[in-house]
C-alpha positions in Angstrom: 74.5 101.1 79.3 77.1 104.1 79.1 80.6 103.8 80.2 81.0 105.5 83.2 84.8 107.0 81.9 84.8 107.5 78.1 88.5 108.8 77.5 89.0 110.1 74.2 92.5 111.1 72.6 93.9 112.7 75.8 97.1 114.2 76.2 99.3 116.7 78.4 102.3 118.0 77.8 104.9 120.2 80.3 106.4 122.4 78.0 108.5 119.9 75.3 107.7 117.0 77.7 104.8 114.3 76.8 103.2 113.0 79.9 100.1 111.8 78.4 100.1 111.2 75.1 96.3 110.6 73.3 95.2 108.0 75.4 91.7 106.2 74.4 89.8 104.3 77.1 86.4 103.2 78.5 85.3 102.2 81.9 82.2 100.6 82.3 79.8 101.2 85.8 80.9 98.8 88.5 84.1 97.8 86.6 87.4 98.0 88.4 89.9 99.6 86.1 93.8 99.4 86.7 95.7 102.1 85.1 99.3 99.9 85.4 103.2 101.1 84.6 106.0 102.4 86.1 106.3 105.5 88.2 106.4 108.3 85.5 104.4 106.2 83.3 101.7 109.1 83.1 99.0 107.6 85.2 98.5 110.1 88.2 98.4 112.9 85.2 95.6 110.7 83.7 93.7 110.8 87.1 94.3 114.8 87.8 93.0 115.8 84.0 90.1 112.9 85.0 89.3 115.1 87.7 89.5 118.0 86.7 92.2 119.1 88.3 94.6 119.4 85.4 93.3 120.7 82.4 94.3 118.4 78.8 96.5 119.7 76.5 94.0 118.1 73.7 91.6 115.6 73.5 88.8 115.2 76.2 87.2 112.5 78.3 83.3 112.1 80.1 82.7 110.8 83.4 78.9 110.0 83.8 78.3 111.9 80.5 79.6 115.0 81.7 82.6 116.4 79.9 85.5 117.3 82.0 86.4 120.1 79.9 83.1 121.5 79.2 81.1 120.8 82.7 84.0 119.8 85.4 81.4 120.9 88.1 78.8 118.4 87.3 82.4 115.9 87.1 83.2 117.1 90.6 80.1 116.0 91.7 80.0 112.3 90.4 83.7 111.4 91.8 85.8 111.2 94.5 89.6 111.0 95.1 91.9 109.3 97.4 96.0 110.3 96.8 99.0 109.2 96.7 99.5 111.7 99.9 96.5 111.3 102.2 94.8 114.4 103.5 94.2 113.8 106.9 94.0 116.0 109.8 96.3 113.8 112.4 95.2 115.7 115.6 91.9 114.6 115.0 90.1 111.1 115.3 89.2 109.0 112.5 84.8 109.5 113.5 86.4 113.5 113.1 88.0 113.6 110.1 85.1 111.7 108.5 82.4 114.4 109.9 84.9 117.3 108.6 85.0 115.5 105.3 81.0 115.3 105.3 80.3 118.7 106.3 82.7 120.0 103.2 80.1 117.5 100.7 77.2 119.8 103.2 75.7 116.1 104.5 73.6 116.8 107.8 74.4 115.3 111.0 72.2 112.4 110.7 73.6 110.5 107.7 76.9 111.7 108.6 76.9 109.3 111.4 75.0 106.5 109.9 77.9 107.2 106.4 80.7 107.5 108.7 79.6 103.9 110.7 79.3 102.0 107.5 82.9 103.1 106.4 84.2 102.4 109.5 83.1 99.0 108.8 84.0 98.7 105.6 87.4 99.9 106.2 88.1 97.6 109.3 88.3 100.9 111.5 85.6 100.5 113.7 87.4 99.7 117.0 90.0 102.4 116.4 87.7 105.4 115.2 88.1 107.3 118.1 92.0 107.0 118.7 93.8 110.1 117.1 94.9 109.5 113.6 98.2 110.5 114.8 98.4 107.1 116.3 97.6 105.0 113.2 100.1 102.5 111.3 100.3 103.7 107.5 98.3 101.2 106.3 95.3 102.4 108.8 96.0 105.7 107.9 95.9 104.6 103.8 91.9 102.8 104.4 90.9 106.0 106.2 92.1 108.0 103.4 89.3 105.5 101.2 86.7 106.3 103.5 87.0 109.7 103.1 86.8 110.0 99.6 83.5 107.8 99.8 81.9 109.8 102.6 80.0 111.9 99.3 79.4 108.0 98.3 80.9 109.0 94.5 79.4 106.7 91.4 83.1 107.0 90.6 86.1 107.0 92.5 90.1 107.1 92.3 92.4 105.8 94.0 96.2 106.8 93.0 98.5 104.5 94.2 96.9 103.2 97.6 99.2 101.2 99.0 102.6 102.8 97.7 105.0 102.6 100.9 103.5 100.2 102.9 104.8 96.3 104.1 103.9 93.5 101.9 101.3 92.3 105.0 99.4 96.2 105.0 99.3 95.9 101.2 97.3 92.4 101.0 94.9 93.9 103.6 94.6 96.7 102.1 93.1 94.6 98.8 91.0 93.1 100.5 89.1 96.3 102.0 89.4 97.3 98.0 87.8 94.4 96.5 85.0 94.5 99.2 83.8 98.1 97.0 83.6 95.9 94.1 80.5 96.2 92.0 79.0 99.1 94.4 81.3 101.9 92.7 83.5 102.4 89.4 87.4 101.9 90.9 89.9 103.6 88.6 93.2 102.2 90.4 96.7 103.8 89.3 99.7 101.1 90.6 103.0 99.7 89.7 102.6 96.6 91.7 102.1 94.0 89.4 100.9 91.8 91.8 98.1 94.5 92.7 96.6 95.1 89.5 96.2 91.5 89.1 94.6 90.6 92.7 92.3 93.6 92.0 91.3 94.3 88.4 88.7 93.6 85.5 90.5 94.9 83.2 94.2 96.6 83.1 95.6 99.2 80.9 99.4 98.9 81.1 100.7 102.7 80.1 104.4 103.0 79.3 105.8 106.7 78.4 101.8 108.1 78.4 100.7 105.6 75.8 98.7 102.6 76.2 100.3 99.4 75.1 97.8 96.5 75.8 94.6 96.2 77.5 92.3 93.5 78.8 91.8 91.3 81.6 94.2 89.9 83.5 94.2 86.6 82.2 94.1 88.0 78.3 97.4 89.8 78.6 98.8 86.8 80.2 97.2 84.5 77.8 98.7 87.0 74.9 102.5 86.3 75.7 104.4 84.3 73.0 104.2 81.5 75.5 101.9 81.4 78.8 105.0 80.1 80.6 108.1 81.4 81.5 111.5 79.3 81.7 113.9 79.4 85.0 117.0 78.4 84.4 119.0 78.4 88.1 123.1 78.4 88.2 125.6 78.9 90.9 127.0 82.2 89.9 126.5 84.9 86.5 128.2 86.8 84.8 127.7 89.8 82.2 129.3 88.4 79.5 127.5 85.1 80.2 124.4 87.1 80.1 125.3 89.2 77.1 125.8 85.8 75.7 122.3 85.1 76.3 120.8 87.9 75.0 122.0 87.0 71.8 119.7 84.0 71.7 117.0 84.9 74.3 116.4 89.0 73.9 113.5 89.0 76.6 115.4 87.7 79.9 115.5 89.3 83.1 117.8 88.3 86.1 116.7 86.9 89.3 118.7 85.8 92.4 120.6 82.9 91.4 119.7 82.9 87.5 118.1 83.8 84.8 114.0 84.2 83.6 113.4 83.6 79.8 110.6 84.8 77.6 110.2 82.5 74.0 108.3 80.4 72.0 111.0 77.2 72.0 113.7 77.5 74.8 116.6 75.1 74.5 118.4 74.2 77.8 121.1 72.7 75.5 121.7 76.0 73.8 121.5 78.0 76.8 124.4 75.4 78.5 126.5 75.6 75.6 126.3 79.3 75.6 127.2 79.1 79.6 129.9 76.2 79.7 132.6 79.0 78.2 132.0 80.9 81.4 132.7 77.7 83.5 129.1 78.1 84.6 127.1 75.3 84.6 123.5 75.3 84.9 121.5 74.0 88.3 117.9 73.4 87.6 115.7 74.5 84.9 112.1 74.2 84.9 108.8 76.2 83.4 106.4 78.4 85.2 103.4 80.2 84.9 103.4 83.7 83.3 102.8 86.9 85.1 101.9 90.5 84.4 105.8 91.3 85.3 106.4 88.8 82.5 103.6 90.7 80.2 105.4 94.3 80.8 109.3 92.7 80.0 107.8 90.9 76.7 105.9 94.5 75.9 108.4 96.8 76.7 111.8 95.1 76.6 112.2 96.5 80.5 110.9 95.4 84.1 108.7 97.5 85.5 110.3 98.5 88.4 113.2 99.8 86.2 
């Protein structure tokens, strides 16, 4: 079978600026595909020049066979879009906005009824459809944004950033309306929650300054760090020359509240006490614990990604 996103050697620039910078990728039909890095990272450029709306500065990519340079109509078509800033009209009900959206994609009445009742579902709107939009919660607002974009039910659809500015409690319902389009469509998902992409994803492609650096599942770029566990050493206080101190021995560390998260093959509490003790800091607890993508991202770039 065909990938359903063949992405070959794309790249956009903004005058002397890289944003994307030849980027090779495949997506397969049904798969759901995390495009994962920090804001500025170059994945929302990805998804405009995807579809269509941004035209690459070289290199091309297919979406169902169709080339988005050469045949962006027949693109148009096969995909849907739901961004970062939702397109709603407030003043209207959800049932409304859904029948606007389906009138635009020229559905008849009929199926947009039976369309919009199935979204509904699927989006956990049914009891509110017809209360103004106006009078929705953001994360309410966010899953009607999804149902519009599958009103045209798209073989493949985007979703940029779908839960950006919501609670912690809207974004964990929020993957679970996601993961119930699972299989049915081909998910592109652009995020910089860690957590997200790896609740959500078959595979991830983690992008830093419009390159791809790793890709695989989950579990592979978790299972690729030096060590598949990460040490936590807890003291009372820091400070930055203790921490410089541990940078000599330990380059991939990041601070947490109340210590220090290390990165390496062999780490030696010893060594990491005798490098403290001058400081008059004196180490709490230490213990090991399972890696993370956050952990991936530090070991691949040298940074957090929320940096």
């Amino acid at each position: 079978m065909s990938p359903a996103i063949q992405i070959a050697g794309l790249s956009r620039s903004f005058g002397d600026v890289v944003a994307v910078d030849g980027i090779d990728l495949s997506v397969e039909p049904g798969e759901l595909f995390s495009l994962l890095g920090p804001n500025g990272a170059g994945k929302t450029t990805t998804i405009k020049m995807l579809c269509c709306l941004l035209r690459p500065t070289s290199g091309t990519a297919t979406i169902m066979g169709h080339d988005i340079r050469e045949d962006p109509l027949a693109v148009k078509r096969m995909i849907a879009v739901s961004p970062q800033e939702t397109a709603i009209a407030e003043f209207l009900n959800a049932r409304e906005n859904l029948s606007l959206m389906a009138g635009l994609h020229g559905i008849d009445k009929v199926r947009t009824r039976e369309r919009s009742d199935e979204l509904l579902e699927i989006v956990g709107l049914t009891d509110r459809a017809d209360e103004r939009v106006k009078k929705y919660s953001g994360g309410m607002k966010r899953r009607l944004s999804i149902a519009m974009a599958l009103v045209s039910e798209p073989q493949v659809l985007f979703l940029d950033e779908p839960t950006i500015g919501l609670d912690p409690q809207s974004r964990r319902g929020m993957w679970e309306h996601i993961a119930g389009l699972k299989g049915d469509t081909t998910i592109v998902l652009t995020t910089h929650y860690l957590e997200e992409a790896d609740a959500l994803a078959d595979r991830i492609a983690v992008i830093d300054e419009g390159t791809v650096i790793a890709l695989g599942t989950p579990g592979e770029l978790k299972a690729g760090l030096s060590e598949a566990a990460v040490t936590v050493v807890e003291v009372e206080h820091m400070t930055d020359e203790a921490l410089a101190c541990l940078r000599e021995i330990y380059p991939v560390l990041r601070t947490i509240e109340g210590g220090v998260e290390i990165e390496a093959d062999d780490v030696s509490v010893y060594a990491i006490g005798d490098c403290l003790r001058p400081f008059g800091i004196e180490i709490q607890s230490a213990y090991k614990r399972k890696a993370t993508l956050d952990d991936v991202f530090l070991e691949l770039t040298g940074k957090e990604l929320r940096e």
